[in-house]
N, CA and C of each residue as an Amber inpcrd file, in Angstrom:
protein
   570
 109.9690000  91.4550000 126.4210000 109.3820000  90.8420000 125.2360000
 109.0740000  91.8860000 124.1640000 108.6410000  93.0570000 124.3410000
 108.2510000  94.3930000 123.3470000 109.4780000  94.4800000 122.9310000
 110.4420000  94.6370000 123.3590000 111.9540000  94.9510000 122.7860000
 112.2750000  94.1960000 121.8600000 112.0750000  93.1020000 122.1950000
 112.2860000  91.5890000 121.0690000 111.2660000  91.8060000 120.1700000
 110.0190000  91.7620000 119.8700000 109.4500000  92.0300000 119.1550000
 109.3450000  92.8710000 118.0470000 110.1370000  94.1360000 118.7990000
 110.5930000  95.3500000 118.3540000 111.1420000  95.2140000 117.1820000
 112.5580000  94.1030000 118.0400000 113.8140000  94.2630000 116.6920000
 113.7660000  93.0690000 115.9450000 112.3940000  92.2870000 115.8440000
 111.8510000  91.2300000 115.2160000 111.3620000  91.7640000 114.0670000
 110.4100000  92.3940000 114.2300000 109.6080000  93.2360000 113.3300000
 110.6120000  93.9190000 112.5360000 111.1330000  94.9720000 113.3490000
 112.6980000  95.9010000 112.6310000 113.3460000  94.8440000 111.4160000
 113.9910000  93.6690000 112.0900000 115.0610000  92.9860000 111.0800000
 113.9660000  91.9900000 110.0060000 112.9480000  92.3430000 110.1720000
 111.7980000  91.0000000 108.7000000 111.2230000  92.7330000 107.9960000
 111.2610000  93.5510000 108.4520000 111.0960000  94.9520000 107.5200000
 112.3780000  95.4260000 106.4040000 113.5390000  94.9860000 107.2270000
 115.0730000  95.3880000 106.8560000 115.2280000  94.3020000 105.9140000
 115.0100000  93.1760000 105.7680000 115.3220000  91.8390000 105.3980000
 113.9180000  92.0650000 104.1110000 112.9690000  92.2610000 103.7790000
 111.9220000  92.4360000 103.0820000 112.4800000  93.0810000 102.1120000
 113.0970000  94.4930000 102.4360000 113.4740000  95.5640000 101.7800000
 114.6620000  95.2810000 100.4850000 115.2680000  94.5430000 101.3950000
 117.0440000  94.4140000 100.8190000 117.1190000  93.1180000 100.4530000
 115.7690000  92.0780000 100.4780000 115.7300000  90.9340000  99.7370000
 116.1600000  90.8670000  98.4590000 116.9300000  89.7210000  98.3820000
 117.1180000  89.1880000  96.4790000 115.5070000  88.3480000  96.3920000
 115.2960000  88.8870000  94.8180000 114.1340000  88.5960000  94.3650000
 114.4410000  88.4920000  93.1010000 114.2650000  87.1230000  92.3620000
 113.8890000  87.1400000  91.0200000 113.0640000  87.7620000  90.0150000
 112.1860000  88.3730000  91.0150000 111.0700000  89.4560000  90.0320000
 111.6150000  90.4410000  89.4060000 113.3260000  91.0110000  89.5350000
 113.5450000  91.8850000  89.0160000 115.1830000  91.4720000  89.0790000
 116.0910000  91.7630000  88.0800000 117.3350000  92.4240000  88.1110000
 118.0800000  93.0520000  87.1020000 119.1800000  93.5820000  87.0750000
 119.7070000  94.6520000  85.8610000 120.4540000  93.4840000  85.2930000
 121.0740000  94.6480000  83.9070000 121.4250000  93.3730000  83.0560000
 122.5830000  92.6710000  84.1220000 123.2040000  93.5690000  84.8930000
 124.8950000  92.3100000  85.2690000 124.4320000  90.8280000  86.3400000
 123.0260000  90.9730000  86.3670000 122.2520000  89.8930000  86.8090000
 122.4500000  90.1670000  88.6740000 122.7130000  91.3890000  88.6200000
 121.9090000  91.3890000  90.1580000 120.7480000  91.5250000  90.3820000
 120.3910000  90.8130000  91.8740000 118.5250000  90.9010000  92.1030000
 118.0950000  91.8310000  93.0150000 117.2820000  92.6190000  92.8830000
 116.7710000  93.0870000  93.6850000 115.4060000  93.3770000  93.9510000
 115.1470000  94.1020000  94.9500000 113.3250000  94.0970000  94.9120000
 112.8370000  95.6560000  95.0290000 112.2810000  95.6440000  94.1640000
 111.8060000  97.4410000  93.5210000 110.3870000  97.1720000  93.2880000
 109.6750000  98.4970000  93.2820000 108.7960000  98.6840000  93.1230000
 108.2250000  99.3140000  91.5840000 106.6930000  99.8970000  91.0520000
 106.7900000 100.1160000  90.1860000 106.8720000 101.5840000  89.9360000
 106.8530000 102.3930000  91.0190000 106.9360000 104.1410000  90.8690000
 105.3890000 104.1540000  91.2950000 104.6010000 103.3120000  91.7290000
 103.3770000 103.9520000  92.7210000 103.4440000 105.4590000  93.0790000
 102.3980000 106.1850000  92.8100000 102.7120000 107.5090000  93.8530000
 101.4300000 107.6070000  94.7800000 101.3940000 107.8030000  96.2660000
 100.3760000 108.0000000  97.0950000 100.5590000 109.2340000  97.4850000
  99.2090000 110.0140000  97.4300000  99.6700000 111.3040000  98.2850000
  98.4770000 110.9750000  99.7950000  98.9810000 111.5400000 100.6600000
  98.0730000 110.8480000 102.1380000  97.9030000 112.7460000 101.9720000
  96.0310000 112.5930000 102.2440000  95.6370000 113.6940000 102.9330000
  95.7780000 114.0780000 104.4500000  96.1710000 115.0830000 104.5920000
  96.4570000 115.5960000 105.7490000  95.4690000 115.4310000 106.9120000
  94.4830000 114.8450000 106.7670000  93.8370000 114.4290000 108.1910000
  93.6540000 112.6140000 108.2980000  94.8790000 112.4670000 107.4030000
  94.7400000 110.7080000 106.8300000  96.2720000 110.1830000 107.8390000
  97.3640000 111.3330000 107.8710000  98.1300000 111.2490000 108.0920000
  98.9810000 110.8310000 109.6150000  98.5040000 110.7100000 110.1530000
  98.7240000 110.7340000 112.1810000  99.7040000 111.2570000 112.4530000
 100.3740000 110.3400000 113.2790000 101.7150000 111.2540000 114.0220000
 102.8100000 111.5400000 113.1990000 103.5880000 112.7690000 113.4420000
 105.0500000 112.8300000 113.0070000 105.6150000 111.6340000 112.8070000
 106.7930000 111.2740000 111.9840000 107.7730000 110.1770000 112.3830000
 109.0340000 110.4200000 112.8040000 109.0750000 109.6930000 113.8040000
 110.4570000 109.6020000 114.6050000 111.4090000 109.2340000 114.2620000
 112.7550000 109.1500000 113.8590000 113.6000000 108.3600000 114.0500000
 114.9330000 109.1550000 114.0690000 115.9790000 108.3220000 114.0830000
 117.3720000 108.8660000 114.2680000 118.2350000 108.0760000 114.0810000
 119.4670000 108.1680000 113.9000000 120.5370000 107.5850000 112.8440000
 121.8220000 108.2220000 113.0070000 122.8850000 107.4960000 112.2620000
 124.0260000 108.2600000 112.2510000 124.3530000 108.3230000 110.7770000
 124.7730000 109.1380000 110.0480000 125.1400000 109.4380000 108.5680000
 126.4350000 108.4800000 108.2410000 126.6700000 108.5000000 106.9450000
 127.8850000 108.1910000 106.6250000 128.8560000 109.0530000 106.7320000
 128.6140000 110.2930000 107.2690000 130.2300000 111.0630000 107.9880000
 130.1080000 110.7810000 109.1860000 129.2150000 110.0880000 110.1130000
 129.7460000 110.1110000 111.5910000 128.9380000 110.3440000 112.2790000
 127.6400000 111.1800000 111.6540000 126.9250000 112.5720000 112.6000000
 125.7980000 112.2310000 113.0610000 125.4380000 111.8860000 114.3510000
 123.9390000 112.1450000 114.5730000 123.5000000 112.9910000 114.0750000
 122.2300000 112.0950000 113.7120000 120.4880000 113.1920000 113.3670000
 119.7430000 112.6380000 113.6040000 118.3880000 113.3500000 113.7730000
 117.1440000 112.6820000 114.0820000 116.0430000 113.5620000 113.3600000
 114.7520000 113.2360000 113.3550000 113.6500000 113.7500000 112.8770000
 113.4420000 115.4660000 113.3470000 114.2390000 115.2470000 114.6000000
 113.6530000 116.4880000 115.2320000 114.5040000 117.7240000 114.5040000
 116.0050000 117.5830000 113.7230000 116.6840000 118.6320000 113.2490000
 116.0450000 118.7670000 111.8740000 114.8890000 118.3390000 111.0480000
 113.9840000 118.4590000 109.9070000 112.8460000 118.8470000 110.4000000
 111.9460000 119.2190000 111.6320000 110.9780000 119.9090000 111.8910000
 110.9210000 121.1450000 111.3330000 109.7920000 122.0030000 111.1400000
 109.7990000 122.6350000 110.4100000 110.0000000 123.4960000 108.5460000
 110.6720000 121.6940000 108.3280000 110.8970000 121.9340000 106.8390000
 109.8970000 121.0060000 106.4260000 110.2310000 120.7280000 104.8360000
 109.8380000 119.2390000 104.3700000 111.0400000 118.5880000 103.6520000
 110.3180000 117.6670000 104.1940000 111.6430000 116.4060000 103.9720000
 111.7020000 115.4800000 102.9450000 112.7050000 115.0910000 102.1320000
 112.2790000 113.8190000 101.3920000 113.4530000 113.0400000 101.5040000
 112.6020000 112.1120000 101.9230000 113.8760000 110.8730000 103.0470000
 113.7710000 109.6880000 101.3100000 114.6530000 109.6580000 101.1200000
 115.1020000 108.7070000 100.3210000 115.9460000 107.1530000 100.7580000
 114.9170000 105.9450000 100.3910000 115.7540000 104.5210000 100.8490000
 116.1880000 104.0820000  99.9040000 117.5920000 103.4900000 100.1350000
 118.3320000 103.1880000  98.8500000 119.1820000 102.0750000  99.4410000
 120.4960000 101.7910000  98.1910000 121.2880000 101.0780000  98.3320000
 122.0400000 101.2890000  97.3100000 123.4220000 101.2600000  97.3720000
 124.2030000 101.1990000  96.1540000 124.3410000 100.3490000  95.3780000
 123.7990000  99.2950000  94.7880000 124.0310000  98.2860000  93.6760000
 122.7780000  97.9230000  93.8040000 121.5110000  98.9080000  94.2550000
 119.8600000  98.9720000  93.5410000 119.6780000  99.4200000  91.9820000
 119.8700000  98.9570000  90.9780000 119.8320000  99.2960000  90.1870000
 119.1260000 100.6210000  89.7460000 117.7100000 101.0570000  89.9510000
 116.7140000 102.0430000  90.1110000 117.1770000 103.2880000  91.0560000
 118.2540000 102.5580000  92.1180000 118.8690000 103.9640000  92.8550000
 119.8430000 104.5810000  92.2600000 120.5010000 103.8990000  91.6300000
 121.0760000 104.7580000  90.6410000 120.7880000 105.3300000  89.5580000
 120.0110000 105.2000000  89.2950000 119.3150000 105.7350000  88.1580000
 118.6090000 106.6140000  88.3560000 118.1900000 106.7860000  89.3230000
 117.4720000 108.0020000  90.1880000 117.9930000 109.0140000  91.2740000
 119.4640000 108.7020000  91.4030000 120.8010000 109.3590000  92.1160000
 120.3480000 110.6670000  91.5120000 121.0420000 111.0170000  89.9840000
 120.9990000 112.7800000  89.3280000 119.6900000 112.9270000  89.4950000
 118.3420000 112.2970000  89.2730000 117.1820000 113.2480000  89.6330000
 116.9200000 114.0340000  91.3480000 117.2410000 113.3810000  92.1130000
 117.0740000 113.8490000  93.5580000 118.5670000 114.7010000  93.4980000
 119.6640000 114.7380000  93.1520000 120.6220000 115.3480000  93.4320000
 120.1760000 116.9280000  93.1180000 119.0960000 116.8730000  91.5140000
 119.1740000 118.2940000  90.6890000 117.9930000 118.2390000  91.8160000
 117.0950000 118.0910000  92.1100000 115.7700000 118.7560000  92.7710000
 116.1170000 119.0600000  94.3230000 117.4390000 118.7300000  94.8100000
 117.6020000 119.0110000  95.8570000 118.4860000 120.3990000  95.5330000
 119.4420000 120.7130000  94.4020000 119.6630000 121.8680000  94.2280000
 118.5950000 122.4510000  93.8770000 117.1830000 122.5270000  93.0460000
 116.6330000 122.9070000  92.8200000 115.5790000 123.5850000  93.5700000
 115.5950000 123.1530000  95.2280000 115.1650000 123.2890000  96.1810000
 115.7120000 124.1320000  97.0210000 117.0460000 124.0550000  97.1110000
 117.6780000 124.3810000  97.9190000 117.4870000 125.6750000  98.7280000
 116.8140000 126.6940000  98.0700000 116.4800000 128.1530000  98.6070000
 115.2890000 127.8130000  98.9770000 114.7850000 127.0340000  99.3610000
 113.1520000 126.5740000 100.2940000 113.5150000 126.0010000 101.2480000
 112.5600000 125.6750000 102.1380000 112.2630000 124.7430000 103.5150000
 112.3210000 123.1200000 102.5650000 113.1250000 122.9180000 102.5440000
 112.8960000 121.3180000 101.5380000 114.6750000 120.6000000 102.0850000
 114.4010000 119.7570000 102.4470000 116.0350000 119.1660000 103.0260000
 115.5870000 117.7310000 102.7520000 116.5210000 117.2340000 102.0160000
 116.8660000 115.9600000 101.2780000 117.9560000 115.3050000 102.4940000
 117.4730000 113.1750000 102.5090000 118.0860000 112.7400000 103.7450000
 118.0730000 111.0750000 103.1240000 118.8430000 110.6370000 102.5370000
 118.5380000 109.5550000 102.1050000 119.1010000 108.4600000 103.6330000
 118.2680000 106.7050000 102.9460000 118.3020000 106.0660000 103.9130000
 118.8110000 105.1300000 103.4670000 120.0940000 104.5470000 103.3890000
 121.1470000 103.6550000 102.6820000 121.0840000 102.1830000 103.7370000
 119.9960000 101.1420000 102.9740000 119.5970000 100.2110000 103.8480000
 120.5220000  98.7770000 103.8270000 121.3520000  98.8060000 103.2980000
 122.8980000  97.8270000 103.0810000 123.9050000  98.3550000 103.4560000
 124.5150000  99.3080000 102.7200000 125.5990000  99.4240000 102.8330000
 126.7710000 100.4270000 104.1170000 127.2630000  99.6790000 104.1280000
 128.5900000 100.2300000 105.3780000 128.7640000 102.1640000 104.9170000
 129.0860000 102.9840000 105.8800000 129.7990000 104.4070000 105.2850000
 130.5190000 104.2450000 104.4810000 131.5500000 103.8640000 103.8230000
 132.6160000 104.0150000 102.9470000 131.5480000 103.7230000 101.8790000
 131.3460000 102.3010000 101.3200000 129.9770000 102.6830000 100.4940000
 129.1050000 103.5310000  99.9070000 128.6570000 103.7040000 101.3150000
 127.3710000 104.9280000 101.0720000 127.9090000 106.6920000 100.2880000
 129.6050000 106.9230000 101.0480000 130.2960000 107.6360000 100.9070000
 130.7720000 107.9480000  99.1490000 131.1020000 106.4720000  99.1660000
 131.6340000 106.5600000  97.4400000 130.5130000 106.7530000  96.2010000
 129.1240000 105.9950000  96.7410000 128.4170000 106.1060000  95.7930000
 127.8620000 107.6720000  95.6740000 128.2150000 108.8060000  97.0300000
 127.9470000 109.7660000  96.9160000 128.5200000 110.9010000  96.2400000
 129.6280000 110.0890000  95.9790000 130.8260000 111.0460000  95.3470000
 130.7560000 111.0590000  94.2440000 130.3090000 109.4160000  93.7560000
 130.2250000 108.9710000  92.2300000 129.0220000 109.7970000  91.4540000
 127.9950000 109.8680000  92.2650000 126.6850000 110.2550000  91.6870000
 126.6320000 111.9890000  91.9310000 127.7010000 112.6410000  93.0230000
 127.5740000 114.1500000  93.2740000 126.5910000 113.9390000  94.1650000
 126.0200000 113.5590000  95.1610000 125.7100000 113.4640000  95.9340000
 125.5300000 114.5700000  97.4600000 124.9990000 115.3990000  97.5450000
 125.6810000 116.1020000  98.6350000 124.9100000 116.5000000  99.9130000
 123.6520000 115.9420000  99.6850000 122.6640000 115.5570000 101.1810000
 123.1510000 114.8520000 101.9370000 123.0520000 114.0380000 103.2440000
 123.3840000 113.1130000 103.8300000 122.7660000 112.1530000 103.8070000
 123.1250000 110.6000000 104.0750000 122.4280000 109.3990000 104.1160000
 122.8800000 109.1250000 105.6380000 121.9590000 108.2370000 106.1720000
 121.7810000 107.8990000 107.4880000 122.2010000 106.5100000 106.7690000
 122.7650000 105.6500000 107.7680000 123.4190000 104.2110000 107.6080000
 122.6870000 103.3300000 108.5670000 121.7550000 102.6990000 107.6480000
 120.5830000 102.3510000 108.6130000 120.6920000 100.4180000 108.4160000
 121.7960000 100.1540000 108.2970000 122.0810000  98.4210000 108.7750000
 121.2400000  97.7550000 109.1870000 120.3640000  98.2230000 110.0740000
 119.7740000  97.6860000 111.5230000 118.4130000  97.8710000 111.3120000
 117.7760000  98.6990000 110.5440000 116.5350000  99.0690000 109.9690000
 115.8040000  99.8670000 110.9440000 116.6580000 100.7990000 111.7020000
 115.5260000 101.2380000 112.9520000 114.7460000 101.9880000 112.0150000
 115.8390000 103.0190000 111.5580000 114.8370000 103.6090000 110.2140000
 113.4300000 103.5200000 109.6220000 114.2830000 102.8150000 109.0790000
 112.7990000 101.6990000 108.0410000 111.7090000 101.6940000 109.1340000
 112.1460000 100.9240000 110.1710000 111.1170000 100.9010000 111.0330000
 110.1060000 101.4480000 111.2690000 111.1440000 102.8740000 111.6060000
 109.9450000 104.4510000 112.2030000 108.9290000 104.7210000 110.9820000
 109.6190000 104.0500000 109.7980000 108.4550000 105.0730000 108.6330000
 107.5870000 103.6100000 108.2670000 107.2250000 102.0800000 109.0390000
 105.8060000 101.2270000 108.6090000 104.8290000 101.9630000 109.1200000
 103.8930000 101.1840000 108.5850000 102.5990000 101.9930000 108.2690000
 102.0520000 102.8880000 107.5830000 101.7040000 103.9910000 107.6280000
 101.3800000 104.7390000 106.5560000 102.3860000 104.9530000 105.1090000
 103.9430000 105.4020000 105.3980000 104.8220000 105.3580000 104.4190000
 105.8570000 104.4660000 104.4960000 105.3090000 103.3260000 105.0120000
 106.0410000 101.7850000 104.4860000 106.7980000 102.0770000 103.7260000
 108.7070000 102.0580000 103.7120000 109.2810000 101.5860000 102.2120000
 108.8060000 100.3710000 102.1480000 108.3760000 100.3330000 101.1600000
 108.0340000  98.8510000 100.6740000 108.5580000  98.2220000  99.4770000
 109.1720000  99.1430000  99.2750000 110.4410000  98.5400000  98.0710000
 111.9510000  99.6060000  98.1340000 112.6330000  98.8230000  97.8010000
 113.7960000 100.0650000  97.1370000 113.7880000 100.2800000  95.5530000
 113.9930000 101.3210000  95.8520000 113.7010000 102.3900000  96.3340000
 112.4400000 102.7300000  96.7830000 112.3790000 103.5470000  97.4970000
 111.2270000 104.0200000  98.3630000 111.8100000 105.9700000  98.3680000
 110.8830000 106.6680000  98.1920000 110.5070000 107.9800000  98.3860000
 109.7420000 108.6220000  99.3180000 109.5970000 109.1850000 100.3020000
 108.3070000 109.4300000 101.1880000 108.9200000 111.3810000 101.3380000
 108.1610000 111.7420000 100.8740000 107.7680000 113.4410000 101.5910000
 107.6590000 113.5610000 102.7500000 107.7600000 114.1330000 103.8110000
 107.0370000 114.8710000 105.1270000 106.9480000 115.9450000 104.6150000
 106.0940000 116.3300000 105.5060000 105.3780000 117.6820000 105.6770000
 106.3410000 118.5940000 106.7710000 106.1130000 119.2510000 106.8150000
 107.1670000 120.4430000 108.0430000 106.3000000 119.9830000 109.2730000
 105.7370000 119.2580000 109.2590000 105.4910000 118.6120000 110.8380000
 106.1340000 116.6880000 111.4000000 106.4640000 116.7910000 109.6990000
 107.4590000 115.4910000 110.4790000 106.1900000 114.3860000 109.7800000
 104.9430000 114.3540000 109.0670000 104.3020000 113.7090000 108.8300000
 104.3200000 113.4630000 107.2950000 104.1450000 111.8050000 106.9040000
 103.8960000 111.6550000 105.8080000 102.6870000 112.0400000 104.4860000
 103.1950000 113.0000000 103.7960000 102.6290000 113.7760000 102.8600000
 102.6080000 113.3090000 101.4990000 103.3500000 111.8590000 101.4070000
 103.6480000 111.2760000  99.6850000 104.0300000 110.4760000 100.0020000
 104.3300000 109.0880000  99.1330000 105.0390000 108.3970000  98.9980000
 105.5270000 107.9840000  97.4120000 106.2700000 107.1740000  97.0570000
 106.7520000 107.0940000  95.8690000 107.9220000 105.3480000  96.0960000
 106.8090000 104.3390000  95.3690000 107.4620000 103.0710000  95.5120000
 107.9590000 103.0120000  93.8780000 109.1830000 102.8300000  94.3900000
 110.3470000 102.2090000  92.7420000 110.8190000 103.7120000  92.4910000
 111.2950000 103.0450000  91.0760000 112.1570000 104.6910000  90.7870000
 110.8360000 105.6140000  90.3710000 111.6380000 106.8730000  90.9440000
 111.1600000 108.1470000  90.7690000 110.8460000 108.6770000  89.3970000
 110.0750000 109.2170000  88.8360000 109.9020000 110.3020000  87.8600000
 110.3100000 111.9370000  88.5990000 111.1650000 112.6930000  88.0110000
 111.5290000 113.9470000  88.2920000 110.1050000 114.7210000  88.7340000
 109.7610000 114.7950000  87.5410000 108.7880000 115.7700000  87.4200000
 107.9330000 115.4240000  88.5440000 107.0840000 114.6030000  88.6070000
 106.1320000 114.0940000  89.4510000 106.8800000 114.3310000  91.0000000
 107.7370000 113.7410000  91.7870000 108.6510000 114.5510000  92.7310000
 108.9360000 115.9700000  93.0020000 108.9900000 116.3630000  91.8870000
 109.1190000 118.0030000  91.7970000 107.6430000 118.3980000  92.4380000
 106.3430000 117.6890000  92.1810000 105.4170000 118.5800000  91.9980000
 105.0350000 118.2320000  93.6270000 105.1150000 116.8020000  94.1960000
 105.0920000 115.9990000  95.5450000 105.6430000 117.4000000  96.7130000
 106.2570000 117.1750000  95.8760000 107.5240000 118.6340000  96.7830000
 106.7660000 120.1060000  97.1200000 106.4100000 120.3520000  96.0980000
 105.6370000 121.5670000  95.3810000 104.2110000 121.4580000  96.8230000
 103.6420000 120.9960000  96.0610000 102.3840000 120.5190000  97.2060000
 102.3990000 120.5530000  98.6710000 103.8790000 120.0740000  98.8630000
 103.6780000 120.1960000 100.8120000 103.8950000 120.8910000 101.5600000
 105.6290000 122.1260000  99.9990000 105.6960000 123.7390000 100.0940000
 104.3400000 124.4010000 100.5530000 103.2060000 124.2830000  99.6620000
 102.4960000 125.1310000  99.4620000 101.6820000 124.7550000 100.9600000
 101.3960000 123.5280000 101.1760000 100.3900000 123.4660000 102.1890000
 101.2510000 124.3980000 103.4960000 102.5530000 124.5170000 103.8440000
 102.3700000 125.0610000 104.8800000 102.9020000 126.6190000 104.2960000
 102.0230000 126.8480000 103.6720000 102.2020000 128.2380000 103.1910000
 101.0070000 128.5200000 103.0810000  99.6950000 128.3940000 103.7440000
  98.4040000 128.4470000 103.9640000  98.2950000 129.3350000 105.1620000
């Protein structure tokens, strides 16, 4: 029965996310459900356990939480015909070069679409982190509660312990990301 429950919960989190909603769509009249750019930062004794999860990319490859220990992470949930994810594609692309000589590793979480998809929109936008192809929402899953995506796009930081350090509902502002980033550098540089 926990198992069922499991992937009950899993597919009404996955299904929430990637809902059509009239509250929002771009002009070619697709719907989707976004948020407004909320930013939360969770203090570090607010924060509990690491988050778990694991996935396979759109090249093929297992990963899991455990090959981002020690860095910080910013797991990005998306979709290709989210209007707001594209629009927010070149900001995470430049701050992940912009990062790149730090502990900071960029991992987006592509909550629709098939690899070839996920693949093209990566090519289109320059893209060159990996996305996990998360169909099934285990994903999504591992990060309810404290850093709920609760919309797509969704943004969440970890900390180099695997714990949520930010979040960021709807599209991103650069700057403000930049600084999310900045902040969780510095904390484990204490």
């Amino acid at each position: 029965m926990g198992r069922l429950t499991a992937v009950g919960v899993g597919l009404t989190v996955l299904l929430s996310l990637t809902a059509c909603t009239p509250a929002a769509s771009d002009a070619a009249g697709q719907n989707y459900v976004s948020g407004d750019g909320t930013v939360t930062e969770f203090d570090e004794l607010d924060r509990g356990e690491p988050i778990d999860f694991a996935g396979t990319t759109d090249l093929g490859e297992t990963t899991s939480s455990d090959d981002y220990r020690g860095t910080v992470v910013v797991v990005n949930f998306w979709y290709a015909s989210c209007p707001p994810c594209r629009k927010e594609a070149p900001d995470l692309q430049a701050l992940n070069d912009e990062f790149a000589n730090d502990d900071v590793q960029f991992l987006g979480v592509n909550l629709r679409d098939g690899a070839d998809t996920s693949l093209t929109f990566a090519k289109k936008f320059g893209i060159s982190y990996p996305s996990i192809v998360d169909t099934d929402g285990q994903v999504a899953l591992a990060f309810t509660g404290i850093a709920s995506p609760a919309a797509v796009p969704t943004t969440v930081v970890l900390d180099r312990t695997g714990r949520p350090a930010s979040r960021i509902v709807g599209l991103l502002d650069k700057s403000t990301l930049r600084a999310l980033i900045q902040t969780a550098l510095d904390e484990g540089a204490q």
